[in-house]
C-alpha positions as CSV (number, residue, x, y, z in Angstrom):
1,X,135.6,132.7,71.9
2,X,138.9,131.2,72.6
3,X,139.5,129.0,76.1
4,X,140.2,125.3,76.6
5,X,138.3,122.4,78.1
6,X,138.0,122.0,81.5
7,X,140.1,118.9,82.6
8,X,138.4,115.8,83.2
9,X,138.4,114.4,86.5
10,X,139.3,110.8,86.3
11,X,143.1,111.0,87.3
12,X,142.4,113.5,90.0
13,X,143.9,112.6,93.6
14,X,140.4,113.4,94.5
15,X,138.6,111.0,92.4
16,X,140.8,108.5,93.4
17,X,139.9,109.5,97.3
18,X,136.1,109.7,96.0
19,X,136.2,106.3,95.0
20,X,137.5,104.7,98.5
21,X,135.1,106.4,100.6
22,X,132.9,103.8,102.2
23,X,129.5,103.6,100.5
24,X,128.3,101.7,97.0
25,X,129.9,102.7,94.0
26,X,128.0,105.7,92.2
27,X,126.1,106.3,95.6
28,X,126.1,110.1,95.6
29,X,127.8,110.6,92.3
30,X,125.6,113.4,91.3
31,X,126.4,114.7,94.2
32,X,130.2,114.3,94.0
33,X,131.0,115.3,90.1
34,X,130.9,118.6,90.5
35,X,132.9,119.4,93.0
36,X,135.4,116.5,91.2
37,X,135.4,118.4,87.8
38,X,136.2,121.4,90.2
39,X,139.2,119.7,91.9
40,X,140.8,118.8,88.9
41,X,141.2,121.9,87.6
42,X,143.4,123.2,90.7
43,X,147.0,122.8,90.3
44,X,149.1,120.6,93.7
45,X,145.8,120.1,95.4
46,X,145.7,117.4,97.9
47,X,143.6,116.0,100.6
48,X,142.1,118.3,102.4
49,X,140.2,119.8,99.5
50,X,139.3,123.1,99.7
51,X,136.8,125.2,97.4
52,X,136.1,129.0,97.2
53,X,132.5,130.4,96.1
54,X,132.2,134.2,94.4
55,X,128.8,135.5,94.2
56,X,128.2,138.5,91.5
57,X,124.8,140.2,91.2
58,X,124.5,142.1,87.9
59,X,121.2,144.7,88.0
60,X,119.5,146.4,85.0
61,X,116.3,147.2,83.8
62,X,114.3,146.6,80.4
63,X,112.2,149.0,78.2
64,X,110.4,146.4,77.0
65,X,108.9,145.4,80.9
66,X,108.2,149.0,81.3
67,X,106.4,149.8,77.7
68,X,104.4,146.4,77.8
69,X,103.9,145.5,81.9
70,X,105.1,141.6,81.4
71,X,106.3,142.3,85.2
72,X,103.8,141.9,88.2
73,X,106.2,144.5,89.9
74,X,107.1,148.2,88.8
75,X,110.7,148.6,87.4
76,X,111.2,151.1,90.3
77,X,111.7,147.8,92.2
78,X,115.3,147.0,90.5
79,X,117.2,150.4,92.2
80,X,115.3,149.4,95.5
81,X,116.6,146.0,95.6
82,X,120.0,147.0,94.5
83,X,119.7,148.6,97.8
84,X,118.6,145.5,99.4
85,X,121.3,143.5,98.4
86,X,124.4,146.3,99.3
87,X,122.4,146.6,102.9
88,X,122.7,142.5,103.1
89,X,118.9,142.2,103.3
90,X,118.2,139.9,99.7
91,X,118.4,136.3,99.2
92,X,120.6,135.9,97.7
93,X,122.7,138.0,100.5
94,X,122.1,135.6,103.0
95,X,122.7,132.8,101.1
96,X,126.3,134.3,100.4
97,X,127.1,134.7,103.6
98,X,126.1,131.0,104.6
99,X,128.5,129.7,101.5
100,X,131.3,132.6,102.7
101,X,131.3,133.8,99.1
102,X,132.1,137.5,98.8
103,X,129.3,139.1,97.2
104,X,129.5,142.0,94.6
105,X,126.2,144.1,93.6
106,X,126.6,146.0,90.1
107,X,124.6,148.2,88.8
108,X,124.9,147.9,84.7
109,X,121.5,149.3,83.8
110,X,119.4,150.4,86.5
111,X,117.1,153.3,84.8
112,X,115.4,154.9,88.0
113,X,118.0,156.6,90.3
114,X,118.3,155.5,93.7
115,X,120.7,156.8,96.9
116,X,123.6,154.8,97.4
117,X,123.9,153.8,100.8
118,X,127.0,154.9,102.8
119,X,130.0,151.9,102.4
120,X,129.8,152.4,106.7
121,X,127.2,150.7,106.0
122,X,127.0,148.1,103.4
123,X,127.0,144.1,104.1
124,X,130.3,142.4,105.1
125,X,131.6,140.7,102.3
126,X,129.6,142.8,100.1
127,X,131.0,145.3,97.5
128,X,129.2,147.5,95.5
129,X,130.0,148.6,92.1
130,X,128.6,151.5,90.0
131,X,129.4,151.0,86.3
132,X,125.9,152.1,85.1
133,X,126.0,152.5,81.0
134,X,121.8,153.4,81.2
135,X,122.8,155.8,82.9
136,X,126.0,157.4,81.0
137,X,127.9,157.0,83.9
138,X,130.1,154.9,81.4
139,X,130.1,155.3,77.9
140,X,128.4,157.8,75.8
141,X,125.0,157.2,75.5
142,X,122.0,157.1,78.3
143,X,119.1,154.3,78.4
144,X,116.6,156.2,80.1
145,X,114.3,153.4,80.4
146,X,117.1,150.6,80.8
147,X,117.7,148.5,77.9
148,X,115.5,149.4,74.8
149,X,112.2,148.3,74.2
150,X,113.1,144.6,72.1
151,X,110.0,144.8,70.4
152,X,111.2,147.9,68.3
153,X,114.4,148.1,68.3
154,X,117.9,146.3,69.3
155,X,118.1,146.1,73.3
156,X,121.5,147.6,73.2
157,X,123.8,149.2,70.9
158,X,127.2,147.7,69.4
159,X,128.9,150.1,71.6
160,X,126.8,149.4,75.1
161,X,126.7,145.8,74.9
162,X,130.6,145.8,74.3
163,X,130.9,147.8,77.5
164,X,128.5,145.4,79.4
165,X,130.3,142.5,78.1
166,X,133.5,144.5,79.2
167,X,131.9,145.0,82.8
168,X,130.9,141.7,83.4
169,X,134.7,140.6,82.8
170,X,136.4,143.1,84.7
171,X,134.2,141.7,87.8
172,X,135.5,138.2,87.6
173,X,139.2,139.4,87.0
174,X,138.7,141.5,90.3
175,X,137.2,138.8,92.4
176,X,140.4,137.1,91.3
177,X,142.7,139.2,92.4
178,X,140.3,139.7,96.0
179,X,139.9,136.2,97.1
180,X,141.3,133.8,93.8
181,X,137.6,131.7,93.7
182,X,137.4,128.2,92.2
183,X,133.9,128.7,91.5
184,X,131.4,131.8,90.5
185,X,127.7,132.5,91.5
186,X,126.5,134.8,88.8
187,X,122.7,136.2,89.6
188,X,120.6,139.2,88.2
189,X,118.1,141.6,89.3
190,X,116.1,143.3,86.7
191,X,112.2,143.6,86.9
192,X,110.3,141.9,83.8
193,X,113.8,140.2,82.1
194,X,112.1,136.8,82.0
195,X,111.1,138.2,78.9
196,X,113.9,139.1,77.2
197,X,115.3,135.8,78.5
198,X,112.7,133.6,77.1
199,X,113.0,135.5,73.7
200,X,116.8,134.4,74.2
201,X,115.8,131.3,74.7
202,X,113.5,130.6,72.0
203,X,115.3,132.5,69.2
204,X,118.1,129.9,70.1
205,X,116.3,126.8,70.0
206,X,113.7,127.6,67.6
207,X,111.1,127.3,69.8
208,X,107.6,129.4,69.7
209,X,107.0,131.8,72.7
210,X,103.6,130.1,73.1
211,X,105.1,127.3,74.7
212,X,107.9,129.0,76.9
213,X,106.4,131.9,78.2
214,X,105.7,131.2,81.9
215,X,105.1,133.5,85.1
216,X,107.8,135.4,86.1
217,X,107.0,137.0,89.2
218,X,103.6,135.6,89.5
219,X,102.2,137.7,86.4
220,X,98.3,136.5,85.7
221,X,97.5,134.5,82.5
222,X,95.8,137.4,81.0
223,X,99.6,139.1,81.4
224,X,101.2,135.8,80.8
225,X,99.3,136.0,76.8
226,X,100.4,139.5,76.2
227,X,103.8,138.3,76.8
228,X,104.5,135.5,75.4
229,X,102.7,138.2,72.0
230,X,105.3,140.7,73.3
231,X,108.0,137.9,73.0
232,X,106.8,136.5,69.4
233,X,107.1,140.9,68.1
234,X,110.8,140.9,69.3
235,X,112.0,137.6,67.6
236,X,109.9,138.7,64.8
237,X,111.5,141.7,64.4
238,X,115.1,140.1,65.0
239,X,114.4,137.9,62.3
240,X,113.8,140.0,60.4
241,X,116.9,142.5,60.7
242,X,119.6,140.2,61.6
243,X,118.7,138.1,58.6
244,X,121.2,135.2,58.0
245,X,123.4,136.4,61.4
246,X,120.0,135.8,63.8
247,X,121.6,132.5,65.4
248,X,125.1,134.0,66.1
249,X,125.2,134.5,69.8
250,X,126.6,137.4,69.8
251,X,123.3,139.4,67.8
252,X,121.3,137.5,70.0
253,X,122.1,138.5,73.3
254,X,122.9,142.2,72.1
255,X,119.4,142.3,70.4
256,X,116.9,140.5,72.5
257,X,118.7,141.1,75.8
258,X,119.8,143.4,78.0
259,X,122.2,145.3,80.4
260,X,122.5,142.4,83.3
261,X,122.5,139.8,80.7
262,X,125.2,141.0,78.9
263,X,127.9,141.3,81.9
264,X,126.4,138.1,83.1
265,X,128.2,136.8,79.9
266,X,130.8,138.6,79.8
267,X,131.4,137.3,83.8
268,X,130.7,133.6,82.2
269,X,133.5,134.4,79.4
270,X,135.9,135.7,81.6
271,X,135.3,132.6,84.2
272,X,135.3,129.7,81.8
273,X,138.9,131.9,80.2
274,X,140.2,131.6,83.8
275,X,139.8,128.1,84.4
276,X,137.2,128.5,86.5
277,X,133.9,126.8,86.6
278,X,130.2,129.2,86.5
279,X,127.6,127.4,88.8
280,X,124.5,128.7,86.4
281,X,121.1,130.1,88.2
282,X,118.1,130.6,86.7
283,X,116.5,131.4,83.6
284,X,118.2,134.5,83.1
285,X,121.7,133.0,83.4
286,X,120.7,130.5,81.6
287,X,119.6,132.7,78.6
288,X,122.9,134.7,78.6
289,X,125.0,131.4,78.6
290,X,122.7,129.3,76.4
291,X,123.8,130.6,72.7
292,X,127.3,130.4,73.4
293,X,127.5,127.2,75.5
294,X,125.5,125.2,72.2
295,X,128.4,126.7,69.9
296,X,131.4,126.2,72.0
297,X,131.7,123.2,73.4
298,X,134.6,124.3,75.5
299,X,132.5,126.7,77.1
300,X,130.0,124.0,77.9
301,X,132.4,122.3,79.7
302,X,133.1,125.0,82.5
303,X,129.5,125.5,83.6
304,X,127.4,123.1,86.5
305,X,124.1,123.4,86.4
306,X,122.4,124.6,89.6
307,X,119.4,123.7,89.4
308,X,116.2,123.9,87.1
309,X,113.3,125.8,87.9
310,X,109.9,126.4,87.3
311,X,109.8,128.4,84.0
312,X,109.4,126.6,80.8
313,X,112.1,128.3,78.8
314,X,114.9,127.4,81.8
315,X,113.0,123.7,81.5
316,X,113.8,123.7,78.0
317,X,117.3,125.3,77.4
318,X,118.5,122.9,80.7
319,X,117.2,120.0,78.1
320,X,118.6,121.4,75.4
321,X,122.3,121.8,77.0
322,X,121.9,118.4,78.3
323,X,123.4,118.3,81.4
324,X,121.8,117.5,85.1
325,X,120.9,120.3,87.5
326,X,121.9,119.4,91.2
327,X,118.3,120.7,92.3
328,X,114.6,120.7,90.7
329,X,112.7,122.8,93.6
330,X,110.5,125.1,91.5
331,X,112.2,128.1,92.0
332,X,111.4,131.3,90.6
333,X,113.3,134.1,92.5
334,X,116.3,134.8,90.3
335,X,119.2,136.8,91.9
336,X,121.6,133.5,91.7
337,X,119.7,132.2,94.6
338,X,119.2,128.8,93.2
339,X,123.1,128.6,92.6
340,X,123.7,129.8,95.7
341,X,121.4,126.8,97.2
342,X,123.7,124.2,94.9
343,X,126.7,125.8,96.4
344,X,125.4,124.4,99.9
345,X,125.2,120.7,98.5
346,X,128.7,121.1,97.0
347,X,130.1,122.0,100.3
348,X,128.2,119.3,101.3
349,X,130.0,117.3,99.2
350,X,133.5,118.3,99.9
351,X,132.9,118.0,103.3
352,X,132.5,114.0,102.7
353,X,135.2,114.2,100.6
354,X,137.3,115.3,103.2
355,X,136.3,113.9,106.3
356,X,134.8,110.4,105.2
357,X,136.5,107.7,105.9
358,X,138.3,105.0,103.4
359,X,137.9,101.7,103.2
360,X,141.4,101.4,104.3
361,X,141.4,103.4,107.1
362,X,138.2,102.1,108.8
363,X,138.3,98.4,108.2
364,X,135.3,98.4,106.1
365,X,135.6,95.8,103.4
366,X,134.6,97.0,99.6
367,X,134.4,92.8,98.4
C-alpha cells in the first residue's frame, strides 16, 4: 500500500476560524477535529466550508454462518435486504438521505438469488450495482453458499478476493467522478459476518475468541459458545496454513473474511489513495480496515472513527487503533448506520463552523 498522510490541520483557514469562534478553548474539540482534518485536505477552501458524504453498502454472504448457524437470522435475509436498501426502506437508507449522501447498494457475494427491483423504482440517490463474484456473474468461479466456510478452507480464492478488492475500488473511483465526496460511509450487509469479523479481529491482535465473541444479531449464549468454538477452528486452521505470512493483512482478510469485507477494503484503499477520509462503522468495517491501518500508518491517518459499539472485538480493535469514536451508543445494526449517525454530528459541526460567530465580529471578549 502506497498513499500519503493526510495533512494536518493546524495551518488550515479553518482551524484558524475554529479557534475564534466564541466558546472556551477545546470546548467541542472532539466535536470539531474531524471535520478540521477533513478541511485541510481540500485545496482553495474558504469560509463557507462545505463537506460532501458518500454512502456505499457492500452485501455478501458467508458459508461459515450458513454451515454453523452463528446468525439468529437465515442467510436468505442478505438478498431480501439488498432489496430493502435499493427500495430506500433500510437504515441506513434513511440515514443517507438525511446526510444527502448518494447511496450505492452492491451486491459482491450474495448466494441466494433475489429479483432485482425495476430502476423506476429504486430510492433517489440510490444506485444499485450488480458485480456478484458468488455468483459468477464476474470472474470464473461461483460461491454457491457466499464466501467459503473459514473453518475448512480459505474464505476466498487469490483470484476472487482480488476482484472484490478490485470492486470495492472501482465504487469509490465512481462516486468520484458522480458527486467528488470529501468523505465515504462504507457499511455491509451479510447475515452471520460478525464472525468472520471477530476472527479478523483476533487473528490480528492475538486475542482468543473467548473473549471477543459477542451477539451479533441477538444470537443466545448457547449460540454465542458455538461461535466463538467456530471462531477458535478458523484461526486455528489459518495458523496453521499461512504459517510465518498469518499476520500479513492481506492473507488475513482473504482467508478469514469474506465477499463484503473485501470491497469494503478495497473502498478504504481507494479512499485513503484519493485523499479522502473513510468515516469507519462497525465491527465489520472495522475488521476489514484493522490489519492494514496497524501496518500503515498512512492509512491510519485517513480514517475517523464513528463510533464504537457494543461488540467486544469492535471494543477492542477501536483500543487497539487508538483513536476516539465520535459516538459510544451500543449499537449493533451494521449497514454503516453508526457512520451514518457521526456524519449528522459532523454536519453539526460545520454548521458552527460556518455560521458561529467570532470573537471579533460579535464583541465578545476572549481575555
Amino acid at each position: 500500500m502506497t498513499l500519503s498522510a493526510a495533512k494536518s490541520f493546524e495551518t488550515a483557514e479553518a482551524f484558524q476560524r475554529y479557534n475564534r469562534l466564541t466558546m472556551p478553548p477545546g470546548a467541542l474539540e472532539r466535536t470539531f477535529h474531524p471535520v478540521l482534518r477533513v478541511l485541510a485536505q481540500k485545496a482553495n477552501q474558504s469560509h463557507p466550508f462545505s463537506m460532501r458524504f458518500a454512502s456505499s453498502v457492500f452485501a455478501g454472504d458467508h458459508g461459515v454462518a450458513r454451515n454453523h448457524g452463528t446468525s439468529a437470522f437465515p442467510c436468505e435475509v442478505t438478498g431480501q435486504m439488498v432489496i430493502n436498501f435499493i427500495m430506500g426502506g433500510a437504515a441506513m437508507s434513511v440515514l443517507s438521505r438525511q446526510r444527502n449522501s448518494h447511496m450505492y447498494v452492491v451486491d459482491v457475494g450474495v448466494a441466494n438469488p433475489y429479483d432485482h427491483p425495476p430502476q423506476t423504482t429504486h430510492a433517489p440517490k440510490t444506485t444499485f450495482l450488480d458485480r456478484n463474484i458468488a455468483m459468477g456473474k464476474i470472474g470464473s468461479e461461483t460461491y454457491p453458499i457466499g464466501a467459503r466456510d473459514i473453518t475448512k478452507e480459505c474464505a476466498l480464492s487469490e483470484a476472487a478476493f482480488q476482484l472484490a478488492l478490485k470492486t470495492g475500488r472501482e465504487v469509490v473511483e465512481k462516486a468520484i467522478q458522480d458527486s467528488n465526496p470529501d468523505v465515504f460511509l462504507l457499511g455491509e450487509m451479510g447475515i452471520g459476518n460478525t464472525t468472520p469479523s471477530t476472527a479478523i479481529i483476533c487473528q490480528t491482535l492475538g486475542v482468543l475468541p473467548q473473549s471477543l465473541t459477542g451477539q451479533g444479531t441477538g444470537i443466545s449464549p448457547e449460540q454465542k459458545k458455538k461461535k466463538s468454538a467456530v471462531i477458535e477452528a478458523a484461526l486455528t486452521r489459518h495458523q496453521k496454513e499461512f504459517g510465518n505470512c498469518a499476520n500479513d493483512p492481506l492473507s488475513i482478510l482473504r482467508s478469514l473474511g469474506g465477499f463484503e469485507l473485501a470491497a469494503i477494503a478495497g473502498a478504504a484503499e481507494a479512499a485513503a489513495e484519493h485523499q479522502r477520509h473513510i468515516l469507519m462503522d462497525g465491527t465489520i468495517a472495522t475488521a476489514s480496515m484493522l490489519p492494514f491501518a496497524l501496518k500503515y500508518p498512512e492509512f491510519k491517518s485517513w480514517i475517523i472513527a464513528g463510533h464504537v459499539g457494543s461488540e467486544p472485538a469492535h471494543q477492542a480493535a477501536i483500543q487497539a487503533l487508538n483513536v476516539k469514536p465520535l459516538l459510544n451508543l451500543d449499537l449493533r445494526l451494521g449497514e454503516g448506520s453508526g457512520a451514518a449517525m457521526a456524519a449528522g454530528i459532523m454536519c453539526d459541526a460545520l454548521a458552527m463552523l460556518n455560521e458561529m460567530a467570532t470573537f471579533e465580529s460579535s464583541g465578545v471578549s476572549d481575555k
